[in-house]
KEKE-3310 file (N, C-alpha, C; in steps of 0.2 Angstrom, whole numbers, plus 5000, padded with zeros to 4 digits):
npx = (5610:5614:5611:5608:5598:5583:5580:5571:5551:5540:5529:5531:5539:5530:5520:5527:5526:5515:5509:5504:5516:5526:5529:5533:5546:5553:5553:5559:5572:5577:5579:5590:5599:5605:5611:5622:5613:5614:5614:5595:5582:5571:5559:5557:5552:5540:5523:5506:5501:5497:5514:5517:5508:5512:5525:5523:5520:5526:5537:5532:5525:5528:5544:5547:5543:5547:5561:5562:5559:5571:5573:5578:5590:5593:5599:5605:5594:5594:5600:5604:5602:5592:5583:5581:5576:5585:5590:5595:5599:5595:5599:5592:5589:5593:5584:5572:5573:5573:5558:5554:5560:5553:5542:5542:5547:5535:5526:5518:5508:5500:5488:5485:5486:5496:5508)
npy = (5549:5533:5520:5504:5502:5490:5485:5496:5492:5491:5494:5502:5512:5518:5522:5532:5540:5545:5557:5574:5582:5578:5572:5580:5587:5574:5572:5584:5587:5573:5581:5590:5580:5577:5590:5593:5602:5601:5605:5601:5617:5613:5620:5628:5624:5624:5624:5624:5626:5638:5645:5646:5635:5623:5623:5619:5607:5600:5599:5592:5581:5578:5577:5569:5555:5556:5556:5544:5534:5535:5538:5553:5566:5573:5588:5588:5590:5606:5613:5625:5622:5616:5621:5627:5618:5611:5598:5583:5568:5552:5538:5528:5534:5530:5518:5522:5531:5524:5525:5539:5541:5536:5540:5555:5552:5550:5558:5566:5556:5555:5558:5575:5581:5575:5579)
npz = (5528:5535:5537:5532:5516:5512:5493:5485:5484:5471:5472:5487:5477:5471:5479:5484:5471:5472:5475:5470:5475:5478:5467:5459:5466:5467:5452:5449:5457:5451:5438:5443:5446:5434:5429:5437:5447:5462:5480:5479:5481:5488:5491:5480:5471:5457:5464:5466:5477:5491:5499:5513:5516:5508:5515:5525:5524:5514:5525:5535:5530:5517:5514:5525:5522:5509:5514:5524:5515:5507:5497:5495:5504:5517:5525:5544:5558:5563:5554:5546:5533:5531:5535:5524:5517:5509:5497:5494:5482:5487:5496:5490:5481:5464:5464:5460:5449:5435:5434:5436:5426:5414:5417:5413:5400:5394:5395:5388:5384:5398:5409:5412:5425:5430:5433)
capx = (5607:5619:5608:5609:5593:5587:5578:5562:5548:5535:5523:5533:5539:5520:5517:5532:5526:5507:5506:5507:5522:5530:5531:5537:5552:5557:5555:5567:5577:5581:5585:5595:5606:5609:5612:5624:5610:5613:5608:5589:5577:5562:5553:5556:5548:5533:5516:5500:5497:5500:5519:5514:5503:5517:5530:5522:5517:5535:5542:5531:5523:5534:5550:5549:5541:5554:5568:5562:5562:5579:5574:5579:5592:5593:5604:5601:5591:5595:5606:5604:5602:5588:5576:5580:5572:5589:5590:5600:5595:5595:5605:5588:5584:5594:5579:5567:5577:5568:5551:5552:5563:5546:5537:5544:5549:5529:5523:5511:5503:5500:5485:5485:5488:5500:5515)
capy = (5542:5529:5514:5500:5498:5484:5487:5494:5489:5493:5499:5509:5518:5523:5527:5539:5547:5545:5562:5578:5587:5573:5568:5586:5586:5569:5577:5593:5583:5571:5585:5591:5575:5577:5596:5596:5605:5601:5602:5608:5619:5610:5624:5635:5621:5624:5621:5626:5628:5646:5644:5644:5628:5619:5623:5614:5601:5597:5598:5584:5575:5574:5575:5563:5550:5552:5554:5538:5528:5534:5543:5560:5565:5581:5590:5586:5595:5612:5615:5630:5620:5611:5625:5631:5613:5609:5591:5579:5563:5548:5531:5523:5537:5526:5514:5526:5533:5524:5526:5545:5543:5533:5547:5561:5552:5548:5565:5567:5551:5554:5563:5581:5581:5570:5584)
capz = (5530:5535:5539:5524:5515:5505:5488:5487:5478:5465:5477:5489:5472:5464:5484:5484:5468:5472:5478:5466:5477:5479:5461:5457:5470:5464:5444:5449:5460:5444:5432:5447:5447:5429:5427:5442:5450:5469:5483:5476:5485:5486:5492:5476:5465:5457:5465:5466:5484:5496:5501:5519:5516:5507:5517:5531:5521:5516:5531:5542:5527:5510:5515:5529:5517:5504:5519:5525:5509:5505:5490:5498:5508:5518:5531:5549:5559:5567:5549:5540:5524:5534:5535:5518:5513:5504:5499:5487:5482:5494:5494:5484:5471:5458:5461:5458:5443:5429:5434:5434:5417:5413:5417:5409:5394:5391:5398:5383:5387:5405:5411:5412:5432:5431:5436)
cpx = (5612:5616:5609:5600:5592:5581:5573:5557:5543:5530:5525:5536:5533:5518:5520:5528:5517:5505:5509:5514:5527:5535:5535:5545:5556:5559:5561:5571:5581:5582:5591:5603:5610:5611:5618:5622:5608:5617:5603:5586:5572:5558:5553:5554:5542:5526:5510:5497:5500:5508:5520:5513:5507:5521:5529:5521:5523:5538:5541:5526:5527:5539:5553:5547:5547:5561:5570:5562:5569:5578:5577:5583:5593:5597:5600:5598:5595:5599:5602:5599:5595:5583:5576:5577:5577:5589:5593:5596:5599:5600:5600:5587:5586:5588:5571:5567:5574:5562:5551:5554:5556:5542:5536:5545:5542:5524:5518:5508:5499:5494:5485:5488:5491:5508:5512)
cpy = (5537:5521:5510:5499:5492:5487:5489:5491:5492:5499:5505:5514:5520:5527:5533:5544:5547:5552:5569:5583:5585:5572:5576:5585:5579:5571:5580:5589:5575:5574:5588:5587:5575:5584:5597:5602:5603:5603:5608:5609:5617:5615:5629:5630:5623:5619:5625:5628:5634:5641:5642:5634:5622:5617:5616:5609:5596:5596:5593:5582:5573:5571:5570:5558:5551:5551:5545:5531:5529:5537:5550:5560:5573:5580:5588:5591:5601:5615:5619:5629:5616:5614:5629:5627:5612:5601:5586:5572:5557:5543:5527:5525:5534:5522:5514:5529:5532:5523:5531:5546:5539:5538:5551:5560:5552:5553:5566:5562:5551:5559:5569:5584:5578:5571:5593)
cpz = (5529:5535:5530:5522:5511:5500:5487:5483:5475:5468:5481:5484:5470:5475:5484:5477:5467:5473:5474:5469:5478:5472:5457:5459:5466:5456:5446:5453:5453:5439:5437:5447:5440:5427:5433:5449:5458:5474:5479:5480:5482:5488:5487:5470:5467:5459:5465:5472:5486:5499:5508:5520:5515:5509:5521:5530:5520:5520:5534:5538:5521:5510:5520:5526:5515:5508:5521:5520:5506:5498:5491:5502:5511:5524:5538:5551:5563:5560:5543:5533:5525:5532:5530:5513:5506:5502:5492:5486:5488:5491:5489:5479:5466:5457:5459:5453:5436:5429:5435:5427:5413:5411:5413:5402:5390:5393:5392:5383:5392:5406:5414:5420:5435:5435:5434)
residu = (UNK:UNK:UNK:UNK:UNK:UNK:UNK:UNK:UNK:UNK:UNK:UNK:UNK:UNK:UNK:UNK:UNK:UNK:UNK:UNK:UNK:UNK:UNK:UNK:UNK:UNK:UNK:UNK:UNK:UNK:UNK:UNK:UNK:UNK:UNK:UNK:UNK:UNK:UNK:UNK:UNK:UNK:UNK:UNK:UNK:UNK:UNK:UNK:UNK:UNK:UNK:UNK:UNK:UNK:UNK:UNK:UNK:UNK:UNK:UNK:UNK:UNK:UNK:UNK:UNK:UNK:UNK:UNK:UNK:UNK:UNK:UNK:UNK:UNK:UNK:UNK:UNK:UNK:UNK:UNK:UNK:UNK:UNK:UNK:UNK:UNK:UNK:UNK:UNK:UNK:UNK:UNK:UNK:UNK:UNK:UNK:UNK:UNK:UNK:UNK:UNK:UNK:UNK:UNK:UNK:UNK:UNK:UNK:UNK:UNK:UNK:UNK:UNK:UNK:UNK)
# end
């Protein structure tokens, strides 16, 4: 992703993690950044839905949200790395950063459905 964005805000973060497969990926995608664990297969994080179901789900609803807010970055299309749903973090995830370390760090406070 080369285009410049500008910062996002409050809202576009809680949309980004409003949706439980979302908020997973961006989870394992921030132990990722710090474990040198990239690129990570988002499709072998855990979820609760048929892998079928999910695939699809990722492909033409999660990943292009977080693509397009610059949370996520992933190979282009037709690439290998593409259809194995590889993906590193974006140019904005720093500004998502401490609202998942938010998260995690209060994960016993957070409603059981939370992640």
């Amino acid at each position: 992703m080369n285009e410049r964005l500008s910062v996002s805000s409050f809202d576009e973060q809680l949309t980004a993690i409003s949706n439980l497969e979302r908020r997973r990926l961006l989870l394992a995608l921030l132990n990722a950044t710090r474990n040198g664990g990239l690129p990570l297969d988002a499709g072998a994080i855990e979820s609760d839905i048929d892998e079928r179901r999910r695939r699809i789900q990722l492909t033409h609803v999660h990943l292009p949200k977080l693509v397009s807010g610059g949370y996520v970055d992933q190979p282009r299309k037709g690439s290998p790395d593409r259809q194995r749903l590889l993906v590193t973090d974006g140019p904005r995830f720093d500004e998502i950063r401490p609202l998942l370390e938010l998260l995690e760090a209060n994960r016993g406070l957070l409603p059981e459905d939370w992640k």
